[in-house]
N, C-alpha and C positions, 0 to 999 in steps of 0.2 A: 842093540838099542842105539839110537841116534842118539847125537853128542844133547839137543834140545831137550829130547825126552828125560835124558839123567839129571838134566838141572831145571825142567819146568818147577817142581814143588818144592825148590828154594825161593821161588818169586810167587809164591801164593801168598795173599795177605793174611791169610788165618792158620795157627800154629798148630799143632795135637802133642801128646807127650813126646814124640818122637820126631817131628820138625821142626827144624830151628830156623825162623822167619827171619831172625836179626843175626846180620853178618859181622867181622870184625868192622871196628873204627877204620874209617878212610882218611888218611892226610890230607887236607886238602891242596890242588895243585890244576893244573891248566887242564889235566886229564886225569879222569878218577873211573877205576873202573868194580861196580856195583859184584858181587857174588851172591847178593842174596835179595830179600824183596825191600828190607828196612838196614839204614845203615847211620853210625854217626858220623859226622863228617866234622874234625880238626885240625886247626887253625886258621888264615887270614885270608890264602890264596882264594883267588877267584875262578871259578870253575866256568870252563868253556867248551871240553868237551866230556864225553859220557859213552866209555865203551859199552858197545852191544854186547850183552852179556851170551848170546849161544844166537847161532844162522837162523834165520826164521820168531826170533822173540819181537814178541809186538806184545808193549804191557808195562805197568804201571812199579815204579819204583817210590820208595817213602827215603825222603834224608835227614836228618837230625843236625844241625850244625852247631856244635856245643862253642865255641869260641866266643866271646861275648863283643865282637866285632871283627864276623864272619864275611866274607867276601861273595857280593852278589854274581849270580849266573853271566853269562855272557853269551853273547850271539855269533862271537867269529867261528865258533866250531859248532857242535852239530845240539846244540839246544836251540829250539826255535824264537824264543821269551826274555828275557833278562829279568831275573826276579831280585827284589832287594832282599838280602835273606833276615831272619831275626835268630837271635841266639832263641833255642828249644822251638823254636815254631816249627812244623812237619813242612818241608816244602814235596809236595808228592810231583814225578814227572811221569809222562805219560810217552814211551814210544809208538812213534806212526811210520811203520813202513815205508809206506809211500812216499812219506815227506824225508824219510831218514835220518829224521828230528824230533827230541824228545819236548815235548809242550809240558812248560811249568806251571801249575798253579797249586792253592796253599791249600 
């Protein structure tokens, strides 16, 4: 099995008894990289870039940023948007292939 196929149904947004949709807590930091579809994301830093999670994913991640003055997205690395973020608001991002940029909206 390809390296994609092992990890597509950790980025599914919907769970069954035996899939776990929500991965551990991310630090936040200039690069954070996702394992699973929903994540929380802690502390200040400001997030700029968003490793691709497996060769060939194109598809939508949810982040949770518990810190209650959480550091907004940033455009110098491979997010397309700057989003302001809010402490518990879902920021969901969306990657695009072809842009090689994950587009933020809430």
């Amino acid at each position: 099995m390809a390296q994609g196929e092992l990890l597509f149904e950790q980025f599914l947004s919907v769970g069954s008894p035996t899939l776990q949709i929500e991965g551990p807590a991310l630090a936040s930091a200039s690069t954070i990289a996702p394992t699973a579809y929903m994540h929380q994301v802690t502390g200040t830093a400001q997030v700029a870039t968003i490793t691709v999670p497996y060769t060939g994913f194109a598809g939508t991640i949810c982040l949770v940023f518990t810190n209650g003055s959480p550091g907004a997205t940033l455009t110098s690395g491979n997010i397309a948007n700057a989003t302001t973020v809010v402490q518990y608001k879902p920021v969901y991002l969306t990657y695009v292939p072809s842009l090689a940029k994950w587009c933020a909206s809430y």
